[in-house]
C-alpha positions as a Markdown table, in Angstrom:
| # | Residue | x | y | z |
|---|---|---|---|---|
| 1 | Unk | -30.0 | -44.8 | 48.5 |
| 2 | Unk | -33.4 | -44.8 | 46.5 |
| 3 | Unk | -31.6 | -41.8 | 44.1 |
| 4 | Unk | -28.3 | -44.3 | 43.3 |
| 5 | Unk | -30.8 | -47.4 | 42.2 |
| 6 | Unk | -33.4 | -45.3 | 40.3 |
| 7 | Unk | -30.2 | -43.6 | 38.6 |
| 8 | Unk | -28.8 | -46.5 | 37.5 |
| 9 | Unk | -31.9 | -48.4 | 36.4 |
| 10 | Unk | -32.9 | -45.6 | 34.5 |
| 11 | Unk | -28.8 | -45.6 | 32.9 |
| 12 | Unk | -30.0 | -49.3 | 32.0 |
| 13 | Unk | -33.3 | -48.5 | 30.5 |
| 14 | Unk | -32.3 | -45.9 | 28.3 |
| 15 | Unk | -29.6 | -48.4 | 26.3 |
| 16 | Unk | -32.2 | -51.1 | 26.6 |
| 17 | Unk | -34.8 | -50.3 | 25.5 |
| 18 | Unk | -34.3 | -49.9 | 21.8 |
| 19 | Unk | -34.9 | -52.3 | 19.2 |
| 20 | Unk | -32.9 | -55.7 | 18.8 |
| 21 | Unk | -33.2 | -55.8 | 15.4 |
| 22 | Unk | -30.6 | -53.4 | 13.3 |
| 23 | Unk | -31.0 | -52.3 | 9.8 |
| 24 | Unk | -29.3 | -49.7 | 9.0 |
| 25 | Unk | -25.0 | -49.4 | 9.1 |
| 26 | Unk | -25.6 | -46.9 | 11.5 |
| 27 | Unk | -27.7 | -49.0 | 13.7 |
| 28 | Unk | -25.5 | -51.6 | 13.2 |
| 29 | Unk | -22.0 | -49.5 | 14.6 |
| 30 | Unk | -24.4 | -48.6 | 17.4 |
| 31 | Unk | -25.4 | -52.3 | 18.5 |
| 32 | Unk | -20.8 | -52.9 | 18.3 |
| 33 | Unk | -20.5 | -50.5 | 20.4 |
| 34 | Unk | -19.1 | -48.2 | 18.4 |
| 35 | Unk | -21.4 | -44.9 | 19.4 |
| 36 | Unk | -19.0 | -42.0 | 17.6 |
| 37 | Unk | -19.0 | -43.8 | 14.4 |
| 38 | Unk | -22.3 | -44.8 | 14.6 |
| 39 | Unk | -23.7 | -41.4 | 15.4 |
| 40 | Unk | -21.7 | -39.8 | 12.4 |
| 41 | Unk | -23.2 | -42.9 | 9.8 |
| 42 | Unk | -26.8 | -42.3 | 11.3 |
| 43 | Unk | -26.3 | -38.3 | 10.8 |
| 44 | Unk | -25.2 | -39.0 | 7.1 |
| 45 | Unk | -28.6 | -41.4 | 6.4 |
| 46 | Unk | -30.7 | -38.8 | 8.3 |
| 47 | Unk | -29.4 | -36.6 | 5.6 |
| 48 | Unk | -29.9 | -39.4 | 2.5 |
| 49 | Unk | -33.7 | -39.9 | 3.9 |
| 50 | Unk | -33.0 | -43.1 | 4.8 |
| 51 | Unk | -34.7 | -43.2 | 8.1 |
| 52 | Unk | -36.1 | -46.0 | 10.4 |
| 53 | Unk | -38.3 | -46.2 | 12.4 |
| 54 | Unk | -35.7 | -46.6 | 15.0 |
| 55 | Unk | -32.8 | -43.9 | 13.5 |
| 56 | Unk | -33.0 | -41.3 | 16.0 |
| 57 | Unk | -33.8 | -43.5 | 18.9 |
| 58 | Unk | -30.3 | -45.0 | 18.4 |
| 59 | Unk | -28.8 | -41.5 | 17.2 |
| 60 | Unk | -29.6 | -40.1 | 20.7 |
| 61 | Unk | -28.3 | -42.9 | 22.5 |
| 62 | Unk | -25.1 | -42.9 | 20.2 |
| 63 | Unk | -24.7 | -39.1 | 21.6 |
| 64 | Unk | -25.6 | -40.3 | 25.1 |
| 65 | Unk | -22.8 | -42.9 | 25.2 |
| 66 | Unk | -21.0 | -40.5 | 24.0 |
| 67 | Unk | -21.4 | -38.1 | 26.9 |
| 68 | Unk | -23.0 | -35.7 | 24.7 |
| 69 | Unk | -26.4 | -34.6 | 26.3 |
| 70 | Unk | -26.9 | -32.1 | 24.7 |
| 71 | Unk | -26.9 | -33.1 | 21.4 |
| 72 | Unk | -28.6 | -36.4 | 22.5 |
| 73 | Unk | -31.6 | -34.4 | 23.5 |
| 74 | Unk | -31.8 | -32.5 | 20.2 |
| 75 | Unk | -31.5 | -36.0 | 18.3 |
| 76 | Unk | -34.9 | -37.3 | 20.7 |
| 77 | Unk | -36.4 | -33.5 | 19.7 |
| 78 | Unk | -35.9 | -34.3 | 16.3 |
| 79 | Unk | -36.8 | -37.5 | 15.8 |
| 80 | Unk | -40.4 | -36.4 | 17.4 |
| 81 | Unk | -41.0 | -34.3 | 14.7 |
| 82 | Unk | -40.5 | -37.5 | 12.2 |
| 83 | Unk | -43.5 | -38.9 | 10.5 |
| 84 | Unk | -41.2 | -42.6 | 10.4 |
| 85 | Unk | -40.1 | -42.6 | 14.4 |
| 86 | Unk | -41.5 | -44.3 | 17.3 |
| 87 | Unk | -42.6 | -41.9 | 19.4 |
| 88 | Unk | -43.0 | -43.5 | 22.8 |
| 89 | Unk | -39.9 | -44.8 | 22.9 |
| 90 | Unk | -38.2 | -41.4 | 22.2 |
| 91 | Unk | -40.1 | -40.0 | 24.7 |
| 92 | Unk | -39.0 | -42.8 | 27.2 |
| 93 | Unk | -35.4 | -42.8 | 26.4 |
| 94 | Unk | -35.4 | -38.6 | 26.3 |
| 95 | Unk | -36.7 | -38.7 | 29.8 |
| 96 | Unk | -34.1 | -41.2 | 30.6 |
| 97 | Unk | -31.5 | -38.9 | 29.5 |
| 98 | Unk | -33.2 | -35.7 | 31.1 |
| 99 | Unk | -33.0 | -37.8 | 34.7 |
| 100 | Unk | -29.4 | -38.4 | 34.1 |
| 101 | Unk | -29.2 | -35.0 | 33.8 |
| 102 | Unk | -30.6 | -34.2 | 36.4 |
| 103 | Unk | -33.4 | -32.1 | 34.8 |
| 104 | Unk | -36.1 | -33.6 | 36.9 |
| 105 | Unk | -38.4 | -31.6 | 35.1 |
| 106 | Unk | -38.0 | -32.4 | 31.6 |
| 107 | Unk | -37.6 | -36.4 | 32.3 |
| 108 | Unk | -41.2 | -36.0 | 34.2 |
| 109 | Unk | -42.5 | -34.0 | 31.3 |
| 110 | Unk | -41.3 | -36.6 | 28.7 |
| 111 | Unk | -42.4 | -39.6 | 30.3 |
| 112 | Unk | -46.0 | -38.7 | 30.6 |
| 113 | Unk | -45.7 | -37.3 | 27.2 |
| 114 | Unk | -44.7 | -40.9 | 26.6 |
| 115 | Unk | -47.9 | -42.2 | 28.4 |
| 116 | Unk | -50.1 | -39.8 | 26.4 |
| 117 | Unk | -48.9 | -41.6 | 23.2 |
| 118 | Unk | -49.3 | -44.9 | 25.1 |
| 119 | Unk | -51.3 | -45.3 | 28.0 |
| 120 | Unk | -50.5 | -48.4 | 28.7 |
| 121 | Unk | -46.9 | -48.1 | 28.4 |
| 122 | Unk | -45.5 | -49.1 | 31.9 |
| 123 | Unk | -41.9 | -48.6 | 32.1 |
| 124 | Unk | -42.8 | -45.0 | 31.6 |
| 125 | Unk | -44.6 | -44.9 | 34.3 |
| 126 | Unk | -42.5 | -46.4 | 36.7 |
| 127 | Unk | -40.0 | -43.8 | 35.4 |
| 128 | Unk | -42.1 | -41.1 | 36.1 |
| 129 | Unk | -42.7 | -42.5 | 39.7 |
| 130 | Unk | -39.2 | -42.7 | 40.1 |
| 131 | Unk | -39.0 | -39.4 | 39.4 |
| 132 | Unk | -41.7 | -38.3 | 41.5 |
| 133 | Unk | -39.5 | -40.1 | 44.2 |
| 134 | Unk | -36.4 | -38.2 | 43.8 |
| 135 | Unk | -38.1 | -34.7 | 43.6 |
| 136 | Unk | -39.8 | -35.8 | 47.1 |
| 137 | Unk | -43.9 | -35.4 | 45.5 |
| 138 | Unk | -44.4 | -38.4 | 47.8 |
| 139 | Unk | -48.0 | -38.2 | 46.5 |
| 140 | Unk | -48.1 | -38.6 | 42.8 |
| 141 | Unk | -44.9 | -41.2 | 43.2 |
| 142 | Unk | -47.4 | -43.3 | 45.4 |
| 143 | Unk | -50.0 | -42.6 | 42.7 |
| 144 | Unk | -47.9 | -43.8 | 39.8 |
| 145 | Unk | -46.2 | -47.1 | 41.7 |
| 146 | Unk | -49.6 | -48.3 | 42.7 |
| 147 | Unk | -51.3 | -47.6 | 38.9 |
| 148 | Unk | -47.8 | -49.7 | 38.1 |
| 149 | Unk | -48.8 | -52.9 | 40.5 |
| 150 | Unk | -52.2 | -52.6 | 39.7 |
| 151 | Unk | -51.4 | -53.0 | 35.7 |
| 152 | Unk | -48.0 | -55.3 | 36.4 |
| 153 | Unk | -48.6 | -57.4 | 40.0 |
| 154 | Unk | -46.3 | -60.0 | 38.8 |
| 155 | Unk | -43.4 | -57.8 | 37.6 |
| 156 | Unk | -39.8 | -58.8 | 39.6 |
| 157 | Unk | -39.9 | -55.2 | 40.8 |
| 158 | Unk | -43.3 | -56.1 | 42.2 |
| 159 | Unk | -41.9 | -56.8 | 46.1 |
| 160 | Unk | -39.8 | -53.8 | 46.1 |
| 161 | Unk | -42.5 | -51.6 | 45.0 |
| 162 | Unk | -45.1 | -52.2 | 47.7 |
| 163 | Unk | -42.7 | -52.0 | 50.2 |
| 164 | Unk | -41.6 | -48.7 | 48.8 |
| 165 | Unk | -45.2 | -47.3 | 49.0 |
| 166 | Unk | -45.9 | -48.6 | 52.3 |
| 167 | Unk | -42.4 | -46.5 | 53.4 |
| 168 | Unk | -44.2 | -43.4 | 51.2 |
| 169 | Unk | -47.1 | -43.6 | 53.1 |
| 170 | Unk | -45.5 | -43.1 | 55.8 |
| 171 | Unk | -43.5 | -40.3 | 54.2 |
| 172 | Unk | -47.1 | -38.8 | 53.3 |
| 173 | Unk | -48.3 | -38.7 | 56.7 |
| 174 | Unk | -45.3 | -37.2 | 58.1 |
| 175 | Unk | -45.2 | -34.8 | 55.1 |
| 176 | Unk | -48.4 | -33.3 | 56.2 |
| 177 | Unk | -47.5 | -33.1 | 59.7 |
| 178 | Unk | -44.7 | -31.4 | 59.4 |
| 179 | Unk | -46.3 | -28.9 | 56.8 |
| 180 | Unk | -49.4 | -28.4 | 59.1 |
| 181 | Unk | -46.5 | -27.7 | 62.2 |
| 182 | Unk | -44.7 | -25.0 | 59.9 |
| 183 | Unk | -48.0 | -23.3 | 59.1 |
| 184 | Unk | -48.8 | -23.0 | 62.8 |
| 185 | Unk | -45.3 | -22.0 | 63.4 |
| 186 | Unk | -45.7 | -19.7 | 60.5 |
| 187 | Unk | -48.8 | -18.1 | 62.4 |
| 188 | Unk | -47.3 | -18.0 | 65.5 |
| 189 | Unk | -44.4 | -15.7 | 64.3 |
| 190 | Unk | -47.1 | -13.6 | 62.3 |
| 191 | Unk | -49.0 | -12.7 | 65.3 |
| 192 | Unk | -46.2 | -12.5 | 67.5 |
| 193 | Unk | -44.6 | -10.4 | 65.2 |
| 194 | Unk | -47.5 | -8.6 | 64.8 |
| 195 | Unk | -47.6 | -7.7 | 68.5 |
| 196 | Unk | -44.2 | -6.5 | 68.5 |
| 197 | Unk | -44.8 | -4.2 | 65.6 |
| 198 | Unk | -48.3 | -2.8 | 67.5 |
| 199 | Unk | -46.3 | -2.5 | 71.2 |
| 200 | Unk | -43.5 | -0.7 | 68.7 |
| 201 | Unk | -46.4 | 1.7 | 67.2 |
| 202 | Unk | -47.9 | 2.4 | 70.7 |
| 203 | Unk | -44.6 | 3.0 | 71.9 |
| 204 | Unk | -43.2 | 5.5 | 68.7 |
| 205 | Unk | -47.4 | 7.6 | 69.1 |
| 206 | Unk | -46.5 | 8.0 | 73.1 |
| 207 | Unk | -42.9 | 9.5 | 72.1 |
| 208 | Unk | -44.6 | 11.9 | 69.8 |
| 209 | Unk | -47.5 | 12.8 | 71.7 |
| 210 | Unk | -44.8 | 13.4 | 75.2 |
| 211 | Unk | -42.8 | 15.8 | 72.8 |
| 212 | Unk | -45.8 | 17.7 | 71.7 |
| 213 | Unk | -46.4 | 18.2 | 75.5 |
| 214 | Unk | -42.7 | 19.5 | 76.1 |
| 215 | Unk | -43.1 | 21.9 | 72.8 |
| 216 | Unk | -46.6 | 23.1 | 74.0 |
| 217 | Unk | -44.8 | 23.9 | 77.7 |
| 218 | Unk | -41.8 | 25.0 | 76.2 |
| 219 | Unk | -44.2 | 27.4 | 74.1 |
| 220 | Unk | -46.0 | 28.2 | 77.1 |
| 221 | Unk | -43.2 | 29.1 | 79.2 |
| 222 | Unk | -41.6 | 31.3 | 76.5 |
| 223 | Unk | -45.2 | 33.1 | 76.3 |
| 224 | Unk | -45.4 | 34.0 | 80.2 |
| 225 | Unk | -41.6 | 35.4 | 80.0 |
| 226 | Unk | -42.5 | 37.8 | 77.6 |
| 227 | Unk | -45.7 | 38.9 | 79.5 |
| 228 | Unk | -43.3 | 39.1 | 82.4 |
| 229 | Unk | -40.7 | 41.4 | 80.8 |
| 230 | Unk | -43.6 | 43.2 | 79.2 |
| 231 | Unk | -45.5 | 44.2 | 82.6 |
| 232 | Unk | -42.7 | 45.1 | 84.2 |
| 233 | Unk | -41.7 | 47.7 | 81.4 |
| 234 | Unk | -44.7 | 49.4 | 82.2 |
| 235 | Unk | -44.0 | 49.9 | 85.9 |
| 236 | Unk | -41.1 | 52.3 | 85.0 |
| 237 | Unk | -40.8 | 56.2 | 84.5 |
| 238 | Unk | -40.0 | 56.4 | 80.8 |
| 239 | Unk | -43.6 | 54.8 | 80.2 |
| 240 | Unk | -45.1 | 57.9 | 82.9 |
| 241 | Unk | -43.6 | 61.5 | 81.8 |
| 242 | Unk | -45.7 | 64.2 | 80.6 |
| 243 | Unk | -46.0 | 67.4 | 79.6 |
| 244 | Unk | -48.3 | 69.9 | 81.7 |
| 245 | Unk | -49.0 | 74.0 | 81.1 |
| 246 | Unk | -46.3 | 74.0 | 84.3 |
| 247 | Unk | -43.4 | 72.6 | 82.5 |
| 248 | Unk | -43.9 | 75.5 | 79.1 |
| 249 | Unk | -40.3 | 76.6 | 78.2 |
| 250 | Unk | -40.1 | 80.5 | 77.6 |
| 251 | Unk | -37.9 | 81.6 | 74.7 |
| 252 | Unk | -36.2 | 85.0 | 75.2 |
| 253 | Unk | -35.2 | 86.9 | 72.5 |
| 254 | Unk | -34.5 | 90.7 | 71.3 |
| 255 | Unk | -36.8 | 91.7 | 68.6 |
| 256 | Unk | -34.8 | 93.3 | 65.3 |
| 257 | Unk | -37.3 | 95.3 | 64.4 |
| 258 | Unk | -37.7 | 99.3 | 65.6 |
């Protein structure tokens, strides 16, 4: 629900805030409605050096109307790099533009870029607090609506704003609760799983040291057979004949000689 409003207000802001006075043709196509041709006139005076202060603000809405982002971007990049442009107000718009996007990131980057050009520029930083919001840093979107009330109590967004951060406190506290449960839970699982993988171990070393018990009596056994079959070799009569003066063979012969 908060995502749909701060969508569309920020759809607003970025053709609002531009402004009301138009110089140039370009500018002028732009303020009829007419964003294709104006886009191509303010192209062709960007290329003639004829540049407001306000050219590239209204080239990168022209491209936004258009549905070209991309080149709507490039136009805000651009114009940033002008000595003639009004740099907040790019920045504010290009944010606008990321958030419609959905790059989150970028439309945070650009609007405090836009706040470091202009401190005291406020609907960048209820932008930026909106974005905050939708990218759930409950902390720094408190942060940014309350800076907001404290430098704009009477704004008509006033009302909705505090009850907004009262709802984010609430948000905050839970927040934390629920981190602080999923770190305990987090620990929990670590040592359980911790155990398991020590009761695992213990189990695996007894497995190995039981099989080094069967080898070693395997080994054992296998030794004793052979002494067996060894000693009883010995007790046999092919390990006890012998040869005594009784058992001299005689060899008889004729002599050849006279």
């Amino acid at each position: 629900m908060y995502r749909k409003k701060i969508f569309v207000s920020v759809l607003l802001a970025s053709l609002l805030f531009f402004p009301l006075i138009s110089e140039t043709e370009g500018e002028k196509l732009f303020k009829q409605n007419k964003p294709e041709e104006a886009s191509v006139a303010l192209e062709k005076e960007i290329a003639e050096n004829n540049i407001t202060k306000d050219t590239y603000n209204f080239l990168a809405l022209s491209y936004f109307q258009c549905g070209n982002y991309a080149k709507s971007i490039d136009a805000f990049e651009r114009g940033l790099k002008s000595s003639y442009s009004n740099k907040k107000l790019l920045c504010l718009n290009e944010g606008n533009v990321a958030f419609a996007q959905g790059d989150y990131s970028k439309a945070e980057s650009c609007f405090s870029l836009a706040l470091v050009v202009a401190p005291d520029y406020y609907p960048a930083l209820l932008n930026r607090a909106n974005t905050y919001l939708v990218i759930q840093n409950y902390k720094k979107a408190k942060e940014d609506y309350s800076a907001f009330l404290t430098a704009q109590p009477e704004d008509e967004q006033a009302e909705n704003i505090r009850r907004l951060i009262g709802y984010l406190e609430e948000q905050i506290v839970f927040q934390a609760e629920e981190e602080k449960r999923m770190a305990e839970e987090e620990a929990r699982l670590a040592e359980e799983n911790a155990r398991i993988q020590a009761e695992l171990q213990k189990r695996e070393e007894e497995r190995l040291a039981q099989e080094k018990l069967e080898r070693e009596a395997e080994a054992e056994r296998r030794r004793k057979l052979l002494e067996d079959v060894a000693s009883s070799l010995k007790q046999t009569d092919s390990m006890n004949m012998t040869a005594g003066a009784e058992d001299v063979i005689d060899y008889e012969y004729e002599s050849e000689l006279d």
